[in-house]
C-alpha positions as CSV (number, residue, x, y, z in Angstrom):
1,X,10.3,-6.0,20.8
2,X,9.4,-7.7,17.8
3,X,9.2,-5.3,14.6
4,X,8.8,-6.0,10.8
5,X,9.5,-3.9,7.2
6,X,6.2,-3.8,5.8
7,X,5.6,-3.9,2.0
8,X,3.3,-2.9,-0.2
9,X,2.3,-4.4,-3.5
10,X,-0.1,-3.6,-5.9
11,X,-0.8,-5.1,-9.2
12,X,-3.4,-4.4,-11.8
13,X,-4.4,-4.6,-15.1
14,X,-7.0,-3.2,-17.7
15,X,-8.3,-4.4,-21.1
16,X,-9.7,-2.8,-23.9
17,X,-10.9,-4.7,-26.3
18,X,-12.2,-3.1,-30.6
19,X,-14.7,-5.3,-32.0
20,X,-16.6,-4.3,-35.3
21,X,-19.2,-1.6,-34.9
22,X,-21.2,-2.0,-38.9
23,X,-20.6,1.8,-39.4
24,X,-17.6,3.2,-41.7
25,X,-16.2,6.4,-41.7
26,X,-13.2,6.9,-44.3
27,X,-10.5,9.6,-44.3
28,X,-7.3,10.1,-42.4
29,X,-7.3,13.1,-39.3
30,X,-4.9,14.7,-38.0
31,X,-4.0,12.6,-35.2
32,X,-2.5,15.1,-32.5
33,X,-3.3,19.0,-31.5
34,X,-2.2,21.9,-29.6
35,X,0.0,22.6,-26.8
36,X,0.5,24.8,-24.0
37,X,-0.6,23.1,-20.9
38,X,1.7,22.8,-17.5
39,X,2.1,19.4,-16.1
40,X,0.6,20.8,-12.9
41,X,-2.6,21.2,-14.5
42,X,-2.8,17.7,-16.4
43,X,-2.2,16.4,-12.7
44,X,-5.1,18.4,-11.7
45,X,-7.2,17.2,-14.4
46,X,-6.1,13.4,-14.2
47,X,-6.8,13.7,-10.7
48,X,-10.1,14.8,-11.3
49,X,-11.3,11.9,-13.5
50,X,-9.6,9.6,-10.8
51,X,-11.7,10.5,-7.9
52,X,-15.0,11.0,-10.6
53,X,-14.0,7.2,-11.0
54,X,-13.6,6.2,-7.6
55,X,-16.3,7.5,-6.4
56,X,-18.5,5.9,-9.1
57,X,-16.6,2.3,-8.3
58,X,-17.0,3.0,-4.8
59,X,-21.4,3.6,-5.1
60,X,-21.4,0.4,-7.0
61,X,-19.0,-1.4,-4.8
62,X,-21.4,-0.5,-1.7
63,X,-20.0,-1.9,1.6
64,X,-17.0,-4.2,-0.1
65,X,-13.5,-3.1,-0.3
66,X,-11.6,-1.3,-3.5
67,X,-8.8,-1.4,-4.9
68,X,-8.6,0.3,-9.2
69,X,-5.8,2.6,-11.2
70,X,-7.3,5.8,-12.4
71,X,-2.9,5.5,-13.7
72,X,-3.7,2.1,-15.5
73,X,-7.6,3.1,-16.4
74,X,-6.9,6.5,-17.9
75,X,-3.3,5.2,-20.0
76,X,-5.5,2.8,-21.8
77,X,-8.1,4.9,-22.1
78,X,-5.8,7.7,-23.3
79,X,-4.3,5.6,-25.6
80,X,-8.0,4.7,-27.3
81,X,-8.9,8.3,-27.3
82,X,-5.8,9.2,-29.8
83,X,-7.1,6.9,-32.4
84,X,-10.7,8.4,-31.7
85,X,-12.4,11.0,-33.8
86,X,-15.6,13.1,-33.8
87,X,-18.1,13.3,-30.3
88,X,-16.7,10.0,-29.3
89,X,-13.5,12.0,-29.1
90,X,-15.2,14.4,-27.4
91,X,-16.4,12.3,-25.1
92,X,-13.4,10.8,-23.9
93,X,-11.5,13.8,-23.6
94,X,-14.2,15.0,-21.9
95,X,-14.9,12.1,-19.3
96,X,-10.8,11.7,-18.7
97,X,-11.1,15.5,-17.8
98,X,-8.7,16.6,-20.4
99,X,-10.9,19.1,-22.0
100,X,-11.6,19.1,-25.9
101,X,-10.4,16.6,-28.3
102,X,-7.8,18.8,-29.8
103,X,-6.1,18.7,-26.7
104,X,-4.1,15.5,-28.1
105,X,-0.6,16.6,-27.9
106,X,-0.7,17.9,-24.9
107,X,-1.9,14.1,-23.5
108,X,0.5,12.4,-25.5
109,X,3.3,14.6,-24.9
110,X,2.7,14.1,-20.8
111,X,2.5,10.5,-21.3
112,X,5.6,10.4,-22.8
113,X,7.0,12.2,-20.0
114,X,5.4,10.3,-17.7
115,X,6.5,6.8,-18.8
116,X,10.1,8.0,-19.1
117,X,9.5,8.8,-15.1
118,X,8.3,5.9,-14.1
119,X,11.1,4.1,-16.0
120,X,13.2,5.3,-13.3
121,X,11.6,4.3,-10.1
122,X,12.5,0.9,-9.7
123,X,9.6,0.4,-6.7
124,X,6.8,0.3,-9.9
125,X,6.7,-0.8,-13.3
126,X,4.1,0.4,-16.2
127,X,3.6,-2.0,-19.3
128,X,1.4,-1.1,-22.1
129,X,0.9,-3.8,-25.3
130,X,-1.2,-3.3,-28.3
131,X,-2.6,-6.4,-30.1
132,X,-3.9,-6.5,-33.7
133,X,-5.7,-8.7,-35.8
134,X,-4.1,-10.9,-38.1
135,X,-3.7,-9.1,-41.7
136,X,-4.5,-5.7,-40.3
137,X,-2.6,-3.0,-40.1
138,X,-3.0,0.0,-37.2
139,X,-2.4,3.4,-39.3
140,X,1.4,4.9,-38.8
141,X,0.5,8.0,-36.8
142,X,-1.2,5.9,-34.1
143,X,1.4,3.1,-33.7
144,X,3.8,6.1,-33.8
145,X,1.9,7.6,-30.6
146,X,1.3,4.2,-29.3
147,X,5.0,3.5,-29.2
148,X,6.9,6.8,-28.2
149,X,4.1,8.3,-26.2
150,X,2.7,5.5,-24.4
151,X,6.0,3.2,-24.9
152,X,3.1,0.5,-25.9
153,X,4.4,-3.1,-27.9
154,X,2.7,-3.3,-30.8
155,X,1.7,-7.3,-31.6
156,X,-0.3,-9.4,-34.3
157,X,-2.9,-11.9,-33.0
158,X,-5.6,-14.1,-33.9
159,X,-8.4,-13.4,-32.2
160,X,-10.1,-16.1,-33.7
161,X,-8.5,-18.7,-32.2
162,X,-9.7,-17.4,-28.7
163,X,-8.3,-19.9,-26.3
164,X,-4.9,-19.7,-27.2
165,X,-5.3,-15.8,-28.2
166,X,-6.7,-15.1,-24.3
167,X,-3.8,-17.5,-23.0
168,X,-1.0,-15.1,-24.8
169,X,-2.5,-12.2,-23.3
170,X,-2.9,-13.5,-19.5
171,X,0.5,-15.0,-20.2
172,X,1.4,-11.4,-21.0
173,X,-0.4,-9.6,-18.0
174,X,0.9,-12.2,-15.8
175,X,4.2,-11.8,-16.4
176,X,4.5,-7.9,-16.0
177,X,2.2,-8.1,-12.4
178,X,4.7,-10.6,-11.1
179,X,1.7,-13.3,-11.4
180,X,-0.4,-11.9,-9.1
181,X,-2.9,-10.9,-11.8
182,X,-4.4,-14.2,-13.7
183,X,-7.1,-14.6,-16.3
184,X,-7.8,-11.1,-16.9
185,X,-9.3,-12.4,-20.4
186,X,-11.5,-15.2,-20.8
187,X,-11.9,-16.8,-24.3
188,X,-15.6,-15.8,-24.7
189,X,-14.5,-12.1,-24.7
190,X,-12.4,-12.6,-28.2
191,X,-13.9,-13.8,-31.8
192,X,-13.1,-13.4,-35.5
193,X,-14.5,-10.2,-35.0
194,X,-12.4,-8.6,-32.8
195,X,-10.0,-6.4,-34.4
196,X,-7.6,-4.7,-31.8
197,X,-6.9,-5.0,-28.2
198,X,-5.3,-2.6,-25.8
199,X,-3.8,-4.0,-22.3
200,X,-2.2,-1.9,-19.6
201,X,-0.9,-3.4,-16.7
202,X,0.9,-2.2,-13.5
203,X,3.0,-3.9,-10.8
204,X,3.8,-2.0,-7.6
205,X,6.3,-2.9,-4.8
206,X,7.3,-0.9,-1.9
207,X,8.8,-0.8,1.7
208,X,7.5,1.6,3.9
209,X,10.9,4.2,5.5
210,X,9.1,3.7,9.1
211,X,8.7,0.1,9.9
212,X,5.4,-0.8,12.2
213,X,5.6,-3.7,14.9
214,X,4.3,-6.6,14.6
215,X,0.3,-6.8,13.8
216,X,-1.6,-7.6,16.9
217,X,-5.7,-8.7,16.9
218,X,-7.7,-5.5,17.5
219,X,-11.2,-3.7,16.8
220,X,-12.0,-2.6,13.6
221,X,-15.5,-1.4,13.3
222,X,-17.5,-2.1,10.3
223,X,-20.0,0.6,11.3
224,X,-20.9,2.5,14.5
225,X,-21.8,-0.8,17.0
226,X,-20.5,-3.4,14.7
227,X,-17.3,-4.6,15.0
228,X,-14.5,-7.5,14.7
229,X,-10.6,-8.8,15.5
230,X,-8.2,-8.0,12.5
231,X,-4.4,-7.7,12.8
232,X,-3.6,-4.4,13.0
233,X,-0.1,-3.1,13.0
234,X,1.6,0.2,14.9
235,X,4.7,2.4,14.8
236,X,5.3,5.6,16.3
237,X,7.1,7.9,14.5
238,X,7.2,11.1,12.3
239,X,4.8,11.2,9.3
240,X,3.4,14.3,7.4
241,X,-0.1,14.5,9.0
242,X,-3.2,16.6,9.5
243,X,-6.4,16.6,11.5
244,X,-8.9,18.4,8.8
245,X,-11.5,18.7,11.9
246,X,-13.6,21.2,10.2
247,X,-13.8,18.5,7.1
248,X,-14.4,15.4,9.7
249,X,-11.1,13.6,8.6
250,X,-7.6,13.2,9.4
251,X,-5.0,12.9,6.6
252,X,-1.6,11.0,7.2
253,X,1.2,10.2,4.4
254,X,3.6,7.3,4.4
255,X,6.8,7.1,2.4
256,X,8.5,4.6,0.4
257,X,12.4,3.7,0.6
258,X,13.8,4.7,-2.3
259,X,10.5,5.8,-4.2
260,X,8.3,8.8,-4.9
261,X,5.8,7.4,-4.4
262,X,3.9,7.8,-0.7
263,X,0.9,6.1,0.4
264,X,-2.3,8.8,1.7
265,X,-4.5,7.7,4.1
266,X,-7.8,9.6,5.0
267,X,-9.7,8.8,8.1
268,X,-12.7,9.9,8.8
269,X,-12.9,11.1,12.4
270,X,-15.9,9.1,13.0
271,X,-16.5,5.6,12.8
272,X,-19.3,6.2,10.0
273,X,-17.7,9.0,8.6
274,X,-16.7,7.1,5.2
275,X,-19.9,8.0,2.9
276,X,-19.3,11.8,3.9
277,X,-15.7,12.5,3.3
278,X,-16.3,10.4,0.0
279,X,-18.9,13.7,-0.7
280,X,-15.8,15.8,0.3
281,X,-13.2,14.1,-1.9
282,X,-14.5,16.2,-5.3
283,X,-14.2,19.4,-3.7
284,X,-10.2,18.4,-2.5
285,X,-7.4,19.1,-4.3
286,X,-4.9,16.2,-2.9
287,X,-1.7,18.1,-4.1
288,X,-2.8,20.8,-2.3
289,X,-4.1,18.8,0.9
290,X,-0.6,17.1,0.8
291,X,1.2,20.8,1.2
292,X,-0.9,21.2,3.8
293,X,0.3,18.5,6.1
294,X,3.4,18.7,8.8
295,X,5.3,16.3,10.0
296,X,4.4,15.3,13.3
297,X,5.3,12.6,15.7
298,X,2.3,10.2,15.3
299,X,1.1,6.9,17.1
300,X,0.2,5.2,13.6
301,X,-2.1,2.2,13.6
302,X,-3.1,0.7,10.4
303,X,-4.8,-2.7,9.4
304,X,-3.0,-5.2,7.5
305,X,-5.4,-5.8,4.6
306,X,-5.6,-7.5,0.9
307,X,-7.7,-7.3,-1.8
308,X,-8.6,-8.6,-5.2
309,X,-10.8,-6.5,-7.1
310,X,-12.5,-7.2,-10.7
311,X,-14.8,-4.3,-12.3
312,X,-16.4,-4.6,-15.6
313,X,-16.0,-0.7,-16.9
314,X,-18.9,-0.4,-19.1
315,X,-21.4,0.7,-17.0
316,X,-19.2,3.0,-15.1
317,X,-17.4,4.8,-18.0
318,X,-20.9,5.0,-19.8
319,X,-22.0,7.0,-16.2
320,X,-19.1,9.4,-16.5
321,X,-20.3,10.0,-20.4
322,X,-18.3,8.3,-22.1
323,X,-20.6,5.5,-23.5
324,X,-20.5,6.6,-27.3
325,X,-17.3,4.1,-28.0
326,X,-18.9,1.2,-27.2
327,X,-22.0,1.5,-29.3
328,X,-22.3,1.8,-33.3
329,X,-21.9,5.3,-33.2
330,X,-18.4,5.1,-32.1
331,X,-15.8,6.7,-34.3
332,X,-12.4,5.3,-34.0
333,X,-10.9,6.5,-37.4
334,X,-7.8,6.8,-36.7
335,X,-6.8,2.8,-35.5
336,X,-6.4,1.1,-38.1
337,X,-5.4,0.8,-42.0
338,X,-8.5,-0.9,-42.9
339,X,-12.2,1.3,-43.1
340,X,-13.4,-1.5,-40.6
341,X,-15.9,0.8,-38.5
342,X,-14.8,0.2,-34.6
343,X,-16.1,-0.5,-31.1
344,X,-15.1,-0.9,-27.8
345,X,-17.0,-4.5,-27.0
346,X,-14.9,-5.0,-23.9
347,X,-13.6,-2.7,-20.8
348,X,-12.6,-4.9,-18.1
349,X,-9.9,-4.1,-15.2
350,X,-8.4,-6.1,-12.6
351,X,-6.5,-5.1,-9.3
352,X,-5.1,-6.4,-6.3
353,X,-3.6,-4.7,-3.6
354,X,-1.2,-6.7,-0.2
355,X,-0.1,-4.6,2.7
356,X,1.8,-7.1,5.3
357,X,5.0,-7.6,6.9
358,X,8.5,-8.8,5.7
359,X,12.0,-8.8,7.4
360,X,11.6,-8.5,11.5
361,X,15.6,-8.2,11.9
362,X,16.1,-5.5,9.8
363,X,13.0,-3.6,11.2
364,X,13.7,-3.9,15.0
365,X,16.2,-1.4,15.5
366,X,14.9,0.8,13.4
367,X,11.1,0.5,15.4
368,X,13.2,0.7,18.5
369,X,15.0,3.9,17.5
370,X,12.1,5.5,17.3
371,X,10.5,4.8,20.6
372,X,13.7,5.4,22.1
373,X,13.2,9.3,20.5
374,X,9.8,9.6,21.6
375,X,9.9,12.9,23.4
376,X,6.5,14.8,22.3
377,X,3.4,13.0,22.7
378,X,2.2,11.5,19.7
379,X,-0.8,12.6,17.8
380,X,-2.8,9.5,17.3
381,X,-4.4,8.1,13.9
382,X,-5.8,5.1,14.9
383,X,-7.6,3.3,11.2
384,X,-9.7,1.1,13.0
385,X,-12.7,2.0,11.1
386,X,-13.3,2.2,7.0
387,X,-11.0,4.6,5.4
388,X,-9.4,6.1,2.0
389,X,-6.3,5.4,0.7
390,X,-4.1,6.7,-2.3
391,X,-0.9,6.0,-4.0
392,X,0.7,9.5,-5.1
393,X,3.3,10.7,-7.7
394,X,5.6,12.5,-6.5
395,X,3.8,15.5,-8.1
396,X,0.7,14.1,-6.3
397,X,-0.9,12.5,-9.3
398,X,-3.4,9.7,-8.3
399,X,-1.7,6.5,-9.2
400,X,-3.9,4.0,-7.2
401,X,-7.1,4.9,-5.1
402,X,-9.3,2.3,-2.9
403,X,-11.0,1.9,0.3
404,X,-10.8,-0.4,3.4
405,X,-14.0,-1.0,4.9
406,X,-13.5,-4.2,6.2
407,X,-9.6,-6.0,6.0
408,X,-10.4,-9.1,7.3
């Protein structure tokens, strides 16, 4: 019996980019608050902005596939937010789900902790770079937050010159995604008026503990009576899994060799189920759906799928309120030397997400091992219809979040 490791990767990557705004505010602020706030909650509240997000992404999006970072997203926007001052301030604290503005420390404080941790799990890797004009200067208590917080570079650039100013950066964005995100910036999105430039990017790479088989051609319906052939791939074996009946879906987790990160999947139990356990997802707590799941011996089918996504964040930040910073009333005080008066002109993200097979040698015992030990029946989750899926922290935080709705 033929079997395969399967892998996951997913690569994305997210630009900010601070043009001129023609307002000035002057004065230094204090650039960080209070404390006093568990990790657990943070979680919670990161979590919160990330499904606000998705679901936003997902409205928009329609019918198509998805595939974003509320992890890359929310750094970059995080990092903004500490150079941001008054009710634009407010208003990113308040769309990330953090709370007020003087909550500062507290963010910066758990991003610090939470770079340190991804440092150590060698299945993903987090980048941050900060990019300043030429002759400017970002003030010492941001690059100071920039750096030890958000472990961010801190380069010069000129933006005028926006050929070779985008090539740097895709050069840089490239090279951190393993090359599987490419012209994230295009010229036309840079000119002597752009001042400062955030990037975040993120490369995942993971193999799953339980190998599948190898993917065979079978049904996945696009909607009730529609359907086609995609390769689908199976394993039977033990997995933390839950049939919420009395919410319509089923939840199943899938683990990572040598990562804490697991992969969530939640099915609806019907094949048109996906627009009403997408209602669901704000009233879930994942952390607390994840305790709630038992490990179970399950027949697992599950498509094998890729996709490239591009979003253009304007709209859908301005939905979730925070559409001060990129107007003239934005009030970002606290980025650079200079009184220039600043803007976000640009929000743009990029993602792409591969689920396939790799290694059949390695893979076959292991799937045959498993049959071999197949003495309860098997649960079944069979994803042959549109579903969720989510990459989770160990302490559950949302890393990645998408939808499959058609993985041919």
């Amino acid at each position: 019996m033929g079997s395969a490791l399967r892998s996951t990767f997913t690569l994305l990557a997210i630009v900010l980019v601070f043009g001129k705004s023609y307002q000035c505010e002057n004065g230094e602020r204090n650039l960080l608050g209070i404390t006093g706030f568990t990790d657990a909650e943070l979680v919670r509240q990161s979590n919160d902005f990330a499904i606000h997000l998705y679901k936003q992404v997902s409205a928009e999006t329609r019918d198509g596939n998805v595939v974003i970072s509320p992890l890359s997203i929310s750094a970059c926007l995080s990092l903004a937010a500490m150079g941001a001052g008054g009710l634009t301030a407010e208003e990113m604290f308040g769309g990330l789900r953090y709370g007020k503005a003087d909550q500062k420390q507290r963010v910066a404080d758990w991003y610090g902790r939470l770079m340190r941790q991804l440092a150590s799990d060698s299945s993903i890797a987090v980048a941050n770079t900060l990019y300043v004009k030429e002759g400017y200067t970002v003030k010492r208590s941001f690059n100071d937050v920039a750096t030890n917080s958000f472990q961010s570079e801190v380069h010069e650039l000129n933006f005028a010159q926006n050929e070779a100013a985008a090539k740097t950066i895709n050069d840089w964005v490239e090279r951190k995604t393993n090359n599987k995100i490419k012209d994230l910036i295009l010229p036309n999105m840079l000119d002597d008026q752009t001042f400062l430039m955030l990037v975040n990017a993120v490369h995942f790479k993971g193999y799953w503990i339980n190998p599948f088989e190898a993917p065979t051609p079978m049904q996945f319906w696009l909607s009730e009576t529609e359907s086609h052939d995609v390769p689908i791939m199976y394993v039977e074996d033990k997995f933390a899994y839950e049939n919420f009946s009395d919410k319509g879906f089923s939840a199943l987790e899938l683990s990572y060799d040598g990562s804490d990160t697991t992969m969530l999947v939640l099915l609806p139990n019907e094949r048109n189920g996906l627009a009403a356990l997408e209602e669901t997802l704000s009233s879930l707590n994942l952390v607390e759906l994840r305790n709630q799941l038992m490990k179970t011996k399950v027949a697992l089918y599950l498509p094998k799928f890729k996709i490239d996504f591009s979003l253009d964040l304007k709209k859908v930040l301005s939905t979730l309120g925070m559409g001060r910073m990129f107007s003239n009333a934005a009030e970002f005080p606290d980025l650079l030397e200079s009184n220039e008066s600043l803007k976000i002109t640009t929000a743009v993200h990029k993602a792409f997400i591969e689920v396939n097979e790799e290694g059949t040698e390695a893979a076959a015992a292991a799937a045959m091992e498993g049959i071999e030990a197949s003495c309860i029946y098997p649960s079944l989750f069979l994803a042959d219809h549109p579903f969720i899926y989510a990459l989770l922290s160990g302490d559950g935080a949302i890393y990645f979040i998408g939808k499959v709705t058609n993985p041919a």
